[in-house]
C-alpha positions in Angstrom: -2.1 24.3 24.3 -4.6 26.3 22.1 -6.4 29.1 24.5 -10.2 29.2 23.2 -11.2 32.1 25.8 -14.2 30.3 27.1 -14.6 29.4 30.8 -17.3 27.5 32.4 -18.0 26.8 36.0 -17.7 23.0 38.0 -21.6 22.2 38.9 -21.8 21.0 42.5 -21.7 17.2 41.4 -18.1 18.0 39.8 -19.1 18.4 36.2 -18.1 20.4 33.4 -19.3 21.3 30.0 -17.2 20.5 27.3 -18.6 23.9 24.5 -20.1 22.3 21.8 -17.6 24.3 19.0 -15.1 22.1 21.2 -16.9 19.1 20.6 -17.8 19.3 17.1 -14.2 20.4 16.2 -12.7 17.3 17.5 -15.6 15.2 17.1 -16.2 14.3 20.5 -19.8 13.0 20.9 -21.5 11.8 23.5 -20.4 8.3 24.9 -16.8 9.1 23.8 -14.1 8.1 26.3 -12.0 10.7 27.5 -9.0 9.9 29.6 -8.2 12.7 32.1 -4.8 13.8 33.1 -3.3 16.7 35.1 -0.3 19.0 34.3 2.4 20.6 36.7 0.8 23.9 36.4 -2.4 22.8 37.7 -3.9 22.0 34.2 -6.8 19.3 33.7 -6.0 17.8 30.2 -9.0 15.7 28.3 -7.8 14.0 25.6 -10.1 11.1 23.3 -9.1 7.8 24.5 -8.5 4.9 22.0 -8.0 1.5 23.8 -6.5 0.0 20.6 -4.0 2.7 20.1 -2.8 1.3 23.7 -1.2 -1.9 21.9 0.2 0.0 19.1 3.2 -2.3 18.9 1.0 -5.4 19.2 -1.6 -3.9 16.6 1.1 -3.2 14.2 2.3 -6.7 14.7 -0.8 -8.6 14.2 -1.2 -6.2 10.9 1.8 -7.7 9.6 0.7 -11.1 10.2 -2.5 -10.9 8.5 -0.9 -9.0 5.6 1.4 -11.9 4.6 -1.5 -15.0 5.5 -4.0 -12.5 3.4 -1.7 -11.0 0.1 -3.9 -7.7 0.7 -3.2 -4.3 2.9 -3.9 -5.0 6.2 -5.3 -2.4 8.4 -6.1 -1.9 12.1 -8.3 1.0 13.2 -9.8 2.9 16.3 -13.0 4.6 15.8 -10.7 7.5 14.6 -7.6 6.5 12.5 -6.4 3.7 11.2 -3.5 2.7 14.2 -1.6 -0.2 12.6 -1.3 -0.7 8.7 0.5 -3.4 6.9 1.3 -4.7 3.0 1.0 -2.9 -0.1 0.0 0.7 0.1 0.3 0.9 4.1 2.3 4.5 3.9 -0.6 6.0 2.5 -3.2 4.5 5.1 -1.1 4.9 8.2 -2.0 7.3 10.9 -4.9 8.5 8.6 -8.3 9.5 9.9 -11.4 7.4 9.1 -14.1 8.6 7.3 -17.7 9.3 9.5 -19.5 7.0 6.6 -16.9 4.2 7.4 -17.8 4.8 11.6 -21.6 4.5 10.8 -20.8 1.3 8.7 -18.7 -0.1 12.3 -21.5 0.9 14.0 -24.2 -1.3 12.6 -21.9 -3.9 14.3 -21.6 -6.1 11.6 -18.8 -7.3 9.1 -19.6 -5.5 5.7 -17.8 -6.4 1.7 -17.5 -3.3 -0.2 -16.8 -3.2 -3.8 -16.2 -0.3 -6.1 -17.4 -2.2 -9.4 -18.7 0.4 -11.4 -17.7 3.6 -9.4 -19.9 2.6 -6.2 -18.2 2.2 -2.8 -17.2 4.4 -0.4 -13.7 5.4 1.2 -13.2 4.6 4.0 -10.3 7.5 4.8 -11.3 11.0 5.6 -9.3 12.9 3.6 -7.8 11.0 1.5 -8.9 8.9 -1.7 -7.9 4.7 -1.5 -8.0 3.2 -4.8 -10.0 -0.4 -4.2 -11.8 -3.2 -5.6 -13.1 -4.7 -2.7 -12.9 -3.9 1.3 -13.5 -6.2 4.0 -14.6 -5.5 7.5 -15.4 -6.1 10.6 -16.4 -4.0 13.7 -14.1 -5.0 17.2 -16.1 -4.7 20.3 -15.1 -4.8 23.4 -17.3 -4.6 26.7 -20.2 -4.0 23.8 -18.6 -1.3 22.5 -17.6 -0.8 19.1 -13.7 0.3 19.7 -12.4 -0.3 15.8 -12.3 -2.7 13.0 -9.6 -5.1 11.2 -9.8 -4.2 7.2 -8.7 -5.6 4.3 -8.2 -3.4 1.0 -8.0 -5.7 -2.3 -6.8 -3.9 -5.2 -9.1 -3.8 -8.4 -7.9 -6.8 -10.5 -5.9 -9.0 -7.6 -6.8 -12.3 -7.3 -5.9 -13.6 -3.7 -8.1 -15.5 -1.2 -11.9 -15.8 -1.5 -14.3 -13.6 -0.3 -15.5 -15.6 2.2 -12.3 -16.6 3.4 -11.1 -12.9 3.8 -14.8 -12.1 6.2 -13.8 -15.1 8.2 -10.0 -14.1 8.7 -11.3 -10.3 9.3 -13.7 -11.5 12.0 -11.4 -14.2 13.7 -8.8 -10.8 14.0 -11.9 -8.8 15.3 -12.9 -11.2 17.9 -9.1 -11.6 19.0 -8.1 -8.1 19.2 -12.0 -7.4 21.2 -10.8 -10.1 23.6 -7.4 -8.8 24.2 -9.5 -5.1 25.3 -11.6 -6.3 27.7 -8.5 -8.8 29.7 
């Protein structure tokens, strides 16, 4: 554990402020679920709570899956990383932060088709550049909350399935994985 040197006071209702250099730093904003545990030396831990990265195995699984029915990386992601990667190019996906323009894209609660014809597009990691043609995705709720998305990256020049086929395949893995959240 990092000290930061800042201590606040419990309110009589048993609240806390988290500092906003705290929040901002790991981009905690307001709605976002923080599970709570407690250390042997009387610590209170918060830490951000990703209900998708609770079926990792399964995630990764079900990646895999729509990697080979698909021909295209295959990607699973919380509303922070990408959790579960599979097919061509997964090594340099996996465990890789999401980009804030990608979020506000999930956000909108709809399946979006990005394509980089002609330099446009966005990237959809952080930090890291993801050579593309096309993108497919589509938001998984759970409870009405947007938890993640399933993706699909095509590289520039691959033929493979349709368009169409790909938003339907992406949004059948969306509504599954949403389903298996809120059971």
């Amino acid at each position: 554990m990092k000290a930061t040197g800042i201590v606040r006071r419990i309110d009589d209702l048993g609240r806390v402020v988290v500092p906003k250099e705290i929040r901002r730093t790991l981009g905690i904003r307001e709605g976002t679920p923080l599970e709570i545990f407690t250390g042997q030396d009387g610590e209170v831990i918060l830490k951000k709570y990703s209900p998708l990265g609770e079926i990792y195995t399964f995630a990764q699984n079900y990646a895999e899956s729509l990697a080979q029915a698909s021909g295209m990386l295959s990607c699973i992601t919380d509303m922070e990383k990408v959790i579960a990667a599979s097919g061509a190019g997964r090594k340099d996906v996996a465990e890789q932060e999401v980009s804030e323009e990608f979020v506000c894209l999930l956000e909108e609660r709809r399946a979006v088709s990005i394509s980089r014809s002609g330099g446009s597009g966005i990237n959809f990691l952080k930090e890291k550049m993801v050579d593309y043609g096309e993108i497919f995705a589509c938001p998984v709720l759970a409870g009405g909350d947007v938890i993640g998305s399933v993706l699909f990256v095509r590289p520039e020049r691959q033929k493979g399935i349709s368009e169409e086929i790909c938003q339907k395949l992406a949004q059948c893995a969306a509504a599954f994985l949403g389903s298996q959240m809120e059971t």
